[in-house]
DRENTORMAR-273346 format. One record per atom (N, C-alpha, C): residue in three letters; x, y, z. Coordinates in steps of 0.1 Angstrom, whole numbers, padded with zeros to 4 digits, always signed. Last residue first. Layout:
<recs>
ALAXYZ
...
</recs>
This chain:
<recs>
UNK+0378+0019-0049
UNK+0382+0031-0049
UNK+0387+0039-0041
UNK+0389-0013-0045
UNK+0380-0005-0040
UNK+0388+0008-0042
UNK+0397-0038-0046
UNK+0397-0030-0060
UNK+0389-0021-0054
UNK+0401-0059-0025
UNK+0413-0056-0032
UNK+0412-0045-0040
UNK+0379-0058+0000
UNK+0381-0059-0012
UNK+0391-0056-0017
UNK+0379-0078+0028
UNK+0382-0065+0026
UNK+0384-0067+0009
UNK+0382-0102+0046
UNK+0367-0098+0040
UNK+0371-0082+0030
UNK+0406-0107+0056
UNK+0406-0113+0046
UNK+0389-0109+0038
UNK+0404-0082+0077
UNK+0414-0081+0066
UNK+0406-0090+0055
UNK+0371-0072+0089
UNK+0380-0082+0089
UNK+0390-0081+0077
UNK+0362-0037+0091
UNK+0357-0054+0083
UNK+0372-0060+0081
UNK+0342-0017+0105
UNK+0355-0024+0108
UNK+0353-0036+0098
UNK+0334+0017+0099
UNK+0332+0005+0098
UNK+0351-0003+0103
UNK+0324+0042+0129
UNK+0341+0038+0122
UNK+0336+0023+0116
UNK+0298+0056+0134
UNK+0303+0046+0138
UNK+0319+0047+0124
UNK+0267+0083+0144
UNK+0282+0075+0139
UNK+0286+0066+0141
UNK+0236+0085+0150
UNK+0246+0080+0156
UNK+0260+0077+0144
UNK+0204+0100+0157
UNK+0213+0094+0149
UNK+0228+0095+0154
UNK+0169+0093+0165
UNK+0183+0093+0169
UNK+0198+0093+0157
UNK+0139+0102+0171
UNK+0148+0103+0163
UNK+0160+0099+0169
UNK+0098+0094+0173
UNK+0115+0099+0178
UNK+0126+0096+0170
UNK+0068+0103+0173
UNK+0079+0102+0164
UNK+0088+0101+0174
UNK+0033+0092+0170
UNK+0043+0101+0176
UNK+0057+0096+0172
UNK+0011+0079+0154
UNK+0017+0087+0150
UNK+0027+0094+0159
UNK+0001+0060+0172
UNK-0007+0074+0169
UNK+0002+0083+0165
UNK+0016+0036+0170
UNK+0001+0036+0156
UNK+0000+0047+0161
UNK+0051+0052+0164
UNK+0039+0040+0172
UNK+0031+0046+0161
UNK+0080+0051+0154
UNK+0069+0056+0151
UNK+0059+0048+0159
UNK+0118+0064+0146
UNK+0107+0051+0152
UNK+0092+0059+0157
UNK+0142+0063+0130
UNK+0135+0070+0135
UNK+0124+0063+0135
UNK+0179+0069+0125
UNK+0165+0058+0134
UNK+0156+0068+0138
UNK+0206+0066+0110
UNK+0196+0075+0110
UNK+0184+0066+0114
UNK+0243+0062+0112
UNK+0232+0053+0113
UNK+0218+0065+0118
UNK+0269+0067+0090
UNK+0257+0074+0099
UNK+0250+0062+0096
UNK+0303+0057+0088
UNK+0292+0053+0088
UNK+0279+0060+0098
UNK+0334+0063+0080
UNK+0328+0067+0089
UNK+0315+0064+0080
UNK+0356+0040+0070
UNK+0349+0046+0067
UNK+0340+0049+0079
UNK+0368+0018+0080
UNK+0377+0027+0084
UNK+0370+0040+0081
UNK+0357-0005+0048
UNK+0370-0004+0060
UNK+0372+0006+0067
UNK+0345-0005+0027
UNK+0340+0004+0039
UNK+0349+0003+0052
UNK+0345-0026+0010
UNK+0353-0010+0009
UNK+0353-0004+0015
UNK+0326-0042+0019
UNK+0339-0045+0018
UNK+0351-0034+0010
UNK+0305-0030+0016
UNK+0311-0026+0029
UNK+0325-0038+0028
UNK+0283-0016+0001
UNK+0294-0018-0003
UNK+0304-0023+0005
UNK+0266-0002+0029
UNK+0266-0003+0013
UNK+0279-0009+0004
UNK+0247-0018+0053
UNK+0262-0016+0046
UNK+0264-0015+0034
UNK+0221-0025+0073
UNK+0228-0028+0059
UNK+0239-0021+0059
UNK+0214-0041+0100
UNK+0214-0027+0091
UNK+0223-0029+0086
UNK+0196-0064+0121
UNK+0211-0061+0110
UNK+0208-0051+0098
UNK+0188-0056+0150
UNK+0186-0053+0140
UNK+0196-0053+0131
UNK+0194-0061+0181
UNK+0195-0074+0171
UNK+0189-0069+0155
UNK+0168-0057+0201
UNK+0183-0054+0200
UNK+0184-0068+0187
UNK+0149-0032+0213
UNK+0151-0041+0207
UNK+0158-0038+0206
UNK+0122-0018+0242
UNK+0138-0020+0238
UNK+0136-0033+0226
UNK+0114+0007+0262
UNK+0111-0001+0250
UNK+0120-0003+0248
UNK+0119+0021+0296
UNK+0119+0021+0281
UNK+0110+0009+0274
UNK+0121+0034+0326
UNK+0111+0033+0320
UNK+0117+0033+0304
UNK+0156+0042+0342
UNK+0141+0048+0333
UNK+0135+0036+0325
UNK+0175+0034+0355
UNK+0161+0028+0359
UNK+0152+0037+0351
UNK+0200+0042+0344
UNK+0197+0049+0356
UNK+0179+0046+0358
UNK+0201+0019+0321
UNK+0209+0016+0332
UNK+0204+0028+0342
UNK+0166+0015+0313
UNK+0179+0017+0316
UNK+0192+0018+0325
UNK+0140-0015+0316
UNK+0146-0001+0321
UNK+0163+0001+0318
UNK+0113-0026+0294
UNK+0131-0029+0298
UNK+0128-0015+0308
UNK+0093-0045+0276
UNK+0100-0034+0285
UNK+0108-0037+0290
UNK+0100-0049+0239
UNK+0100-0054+0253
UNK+0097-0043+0263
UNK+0090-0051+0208
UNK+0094-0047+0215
UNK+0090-0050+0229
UNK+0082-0057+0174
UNK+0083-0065+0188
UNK+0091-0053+0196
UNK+0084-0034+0146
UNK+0093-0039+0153
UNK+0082-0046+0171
UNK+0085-0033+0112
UNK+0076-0029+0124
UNK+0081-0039+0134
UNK+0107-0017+0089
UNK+0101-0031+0098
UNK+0094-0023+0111
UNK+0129-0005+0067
UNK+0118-0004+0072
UNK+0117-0017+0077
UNK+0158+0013+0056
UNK+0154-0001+0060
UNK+0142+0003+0065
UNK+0177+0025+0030
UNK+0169+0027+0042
UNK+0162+0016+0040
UNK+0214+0033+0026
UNK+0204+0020+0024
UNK+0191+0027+0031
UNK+0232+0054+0002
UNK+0220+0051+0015
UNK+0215+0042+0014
UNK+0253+0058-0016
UNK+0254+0050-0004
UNK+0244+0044+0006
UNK+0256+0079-0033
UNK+0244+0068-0035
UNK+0247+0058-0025
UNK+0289+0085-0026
UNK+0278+0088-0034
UNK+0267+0077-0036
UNK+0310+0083+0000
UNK+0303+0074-0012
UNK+0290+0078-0017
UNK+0312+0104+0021
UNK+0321+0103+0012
UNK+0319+0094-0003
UNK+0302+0078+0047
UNK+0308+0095+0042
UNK+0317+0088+0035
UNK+0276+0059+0036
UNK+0290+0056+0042
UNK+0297+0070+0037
UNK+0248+0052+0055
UNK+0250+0061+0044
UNK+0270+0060+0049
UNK+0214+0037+0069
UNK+0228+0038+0067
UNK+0233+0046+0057
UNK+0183+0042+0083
UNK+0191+0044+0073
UNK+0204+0045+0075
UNK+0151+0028+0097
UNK+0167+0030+0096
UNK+0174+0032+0087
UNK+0123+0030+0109
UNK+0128+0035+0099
UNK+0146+0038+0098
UNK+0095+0013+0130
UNK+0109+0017+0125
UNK+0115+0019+0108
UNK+0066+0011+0147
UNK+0077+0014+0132
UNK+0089+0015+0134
UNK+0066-0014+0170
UNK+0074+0003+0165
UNK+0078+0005+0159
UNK+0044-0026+0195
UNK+0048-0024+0180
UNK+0055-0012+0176
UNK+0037-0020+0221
UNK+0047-0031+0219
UNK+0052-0025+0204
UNK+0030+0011+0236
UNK+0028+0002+0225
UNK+0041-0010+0224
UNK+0040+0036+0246
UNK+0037+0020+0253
UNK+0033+0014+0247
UNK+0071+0056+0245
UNK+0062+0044+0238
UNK+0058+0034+0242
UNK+0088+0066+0262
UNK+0077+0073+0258
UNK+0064+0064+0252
UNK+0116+0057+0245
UNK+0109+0064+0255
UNK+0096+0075+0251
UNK+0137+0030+0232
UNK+0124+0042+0229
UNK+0119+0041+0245
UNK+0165+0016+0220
UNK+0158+0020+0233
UNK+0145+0034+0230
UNK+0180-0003+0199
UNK+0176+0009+0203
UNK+0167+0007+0218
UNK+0204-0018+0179
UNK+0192-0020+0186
UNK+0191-0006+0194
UNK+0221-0035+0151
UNK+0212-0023+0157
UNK+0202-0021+0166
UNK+0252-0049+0135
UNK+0240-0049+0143
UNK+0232-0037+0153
UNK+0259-0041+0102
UNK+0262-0041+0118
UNK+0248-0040+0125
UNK+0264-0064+0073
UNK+0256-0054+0085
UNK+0261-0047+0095
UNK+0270-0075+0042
UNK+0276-0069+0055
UNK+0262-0062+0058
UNK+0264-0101+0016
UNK+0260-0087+0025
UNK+0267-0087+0036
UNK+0265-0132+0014
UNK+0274-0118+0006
UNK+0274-0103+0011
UNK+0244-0145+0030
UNK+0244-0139+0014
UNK+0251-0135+0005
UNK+0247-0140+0055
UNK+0248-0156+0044
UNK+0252-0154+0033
UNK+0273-0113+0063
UNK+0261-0126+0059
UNK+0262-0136+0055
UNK+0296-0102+0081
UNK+0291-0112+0069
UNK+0281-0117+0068
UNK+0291-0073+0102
UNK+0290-0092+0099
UNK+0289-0094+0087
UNK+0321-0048+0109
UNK+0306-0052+0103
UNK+0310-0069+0104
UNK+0324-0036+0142
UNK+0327-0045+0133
UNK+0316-0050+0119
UNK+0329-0001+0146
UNK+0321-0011+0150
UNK+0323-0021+0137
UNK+0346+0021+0165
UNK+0349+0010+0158
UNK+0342+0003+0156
UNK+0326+0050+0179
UNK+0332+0041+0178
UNK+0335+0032+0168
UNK+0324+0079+0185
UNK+0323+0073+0172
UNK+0330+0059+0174
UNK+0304+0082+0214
UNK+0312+0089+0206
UNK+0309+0085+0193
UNK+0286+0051+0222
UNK+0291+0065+0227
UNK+0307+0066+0216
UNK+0261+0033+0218
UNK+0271+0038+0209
UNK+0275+0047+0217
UNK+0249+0006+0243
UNK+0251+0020+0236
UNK+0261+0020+0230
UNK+0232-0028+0232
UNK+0246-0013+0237
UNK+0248+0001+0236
UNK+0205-0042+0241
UNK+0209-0027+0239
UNK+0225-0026+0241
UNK+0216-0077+0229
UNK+0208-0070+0241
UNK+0217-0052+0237
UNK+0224-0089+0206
UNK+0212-0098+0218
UNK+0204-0090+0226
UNK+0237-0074+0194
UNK+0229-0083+0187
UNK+0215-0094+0197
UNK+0242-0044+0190
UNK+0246-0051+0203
UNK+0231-0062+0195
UNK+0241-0005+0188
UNK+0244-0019+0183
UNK+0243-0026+0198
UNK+0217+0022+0197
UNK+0227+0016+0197
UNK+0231+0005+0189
UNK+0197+0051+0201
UNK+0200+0039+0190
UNK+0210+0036+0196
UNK+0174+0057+0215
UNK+0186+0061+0216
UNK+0188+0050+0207
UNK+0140+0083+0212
UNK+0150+0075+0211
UNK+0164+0073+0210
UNK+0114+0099+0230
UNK+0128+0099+0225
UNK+0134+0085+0222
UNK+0086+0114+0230
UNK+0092+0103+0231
UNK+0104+0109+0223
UNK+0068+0141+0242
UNK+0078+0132+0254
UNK+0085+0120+0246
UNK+0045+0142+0228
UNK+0055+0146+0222
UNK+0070+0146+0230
UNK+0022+0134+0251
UNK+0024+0137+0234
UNK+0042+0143+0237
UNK+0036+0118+0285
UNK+0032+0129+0276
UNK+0036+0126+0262
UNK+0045+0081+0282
UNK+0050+0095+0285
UNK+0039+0106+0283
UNK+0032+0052+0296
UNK+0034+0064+0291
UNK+0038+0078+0292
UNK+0057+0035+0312
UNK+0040+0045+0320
UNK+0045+0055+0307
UNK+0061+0001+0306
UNK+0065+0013+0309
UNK+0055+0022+0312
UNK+0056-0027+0320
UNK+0052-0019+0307
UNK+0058-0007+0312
UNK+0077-0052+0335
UNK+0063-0043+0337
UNK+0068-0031+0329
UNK+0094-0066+0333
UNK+0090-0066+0327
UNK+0076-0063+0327
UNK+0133-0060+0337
UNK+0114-0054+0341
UNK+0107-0061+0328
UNK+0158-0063+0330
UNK+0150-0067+0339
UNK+0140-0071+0343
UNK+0170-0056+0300
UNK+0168-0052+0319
UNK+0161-0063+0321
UNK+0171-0061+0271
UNK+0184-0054+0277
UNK+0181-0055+0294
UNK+0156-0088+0255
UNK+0157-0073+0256
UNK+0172-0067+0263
UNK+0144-0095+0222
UNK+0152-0097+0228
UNK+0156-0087+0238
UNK+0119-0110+0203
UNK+0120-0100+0210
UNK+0132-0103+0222
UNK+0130-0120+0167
UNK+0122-0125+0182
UNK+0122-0112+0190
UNK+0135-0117+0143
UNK+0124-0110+0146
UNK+0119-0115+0162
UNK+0150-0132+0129
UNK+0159-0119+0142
UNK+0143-0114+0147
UNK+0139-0142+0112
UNK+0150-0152+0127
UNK+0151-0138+0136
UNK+0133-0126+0096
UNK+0126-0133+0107
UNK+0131-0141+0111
UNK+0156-0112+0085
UNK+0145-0103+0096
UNK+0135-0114+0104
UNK+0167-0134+0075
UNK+0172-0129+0088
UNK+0165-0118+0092
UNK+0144-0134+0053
UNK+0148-0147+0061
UNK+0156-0143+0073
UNK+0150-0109+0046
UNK+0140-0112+0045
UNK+0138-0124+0055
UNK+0174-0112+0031
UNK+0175-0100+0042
UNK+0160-0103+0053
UNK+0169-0132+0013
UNK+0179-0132+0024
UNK+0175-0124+0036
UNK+0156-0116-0004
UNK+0154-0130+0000
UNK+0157-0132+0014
UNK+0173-0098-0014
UNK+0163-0096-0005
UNK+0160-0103+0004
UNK+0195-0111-0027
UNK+0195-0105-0013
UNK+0182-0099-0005
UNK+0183-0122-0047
UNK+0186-0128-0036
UNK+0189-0122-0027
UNK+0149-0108-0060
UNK+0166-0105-0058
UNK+0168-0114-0050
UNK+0120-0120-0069
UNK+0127-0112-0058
UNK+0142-0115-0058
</recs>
């Protein structure tokens, strides 16, 4: 196995605890079939939302890898467990896409106007190249799944940010 897998592999299970964003920790009330939505955000401990296109900082890994951190909010889903399927892609770089898979712990939580969610926070989603990715506009694509198959989607922009001295010299 690659070392970055390795790696990626070792901080999905440190990260794999369940961390949430509210309060509650009474279950949410199932939605109606086809009632579930999700909101992606970053925020390594607890849900942030993304609003607009914001600046978001990538991390350094152990490894050599950049991430930014990902966490979401699902509606609809009373199951603790939640496929997940996330994809990165940097506009403008050909072959850029990472997609990430994990079945995800999740909490109940409620939103800031008290709705009823699912929440994880603290997913490090890859970055292709991302010490060239300075300034680059970054899609993050989430789409999350319980065991009876019901679906929700979110996708979100972001501006990468990567620290001067982390920035590569030879980047196209």
């Amino acid at each position: 196995m690659p070392p970055h897998f390795r790696s990626f592999a070792l901080v999905l299970a440190l990260c794999g605890g369940v961390i949430g964003c509210g309060p509650s920790d009474e279950p949410p009330e199932p939605a109606p079939a086809g009632e579930r939505s999700a909101v992606l955000g970053t925020g390594q401990a607890a849900f942030e939302p993304i609003e607009g296109e914001p600046e978001l900082a990538l991390v350094a890994g152990t490894q050599g890898g950049f991430h930014v951190w990902a966490s979401f909010l699902a509606y609809g889903f009373s199951a603790p467990l939640i496929g997940m399927l996330l994809t990165t892609s940097v506009d403008g770089v050909l072959d850029s896409r990472i997609v990430m898979r994990a079945n995800l712990s999740t909490r109940p939580t409620s939103d800031i106007e008290g709705n009823p969610a699912r929440t994880f926070a603290g997913f490090p989603a890859q970055i292709y190249d991302a010490r060239c990715a300075n300034g680059r506009r970054v899609e993050l694509v989430l789409t999350l799944t319980d065991e009876s198959g019901d679906v929700a989607e979110d996708t979100r922009h972001c501006i990468a940010s990567v620290a001067p001295e982390l920035q590569s010299k030879t980047c196209e």
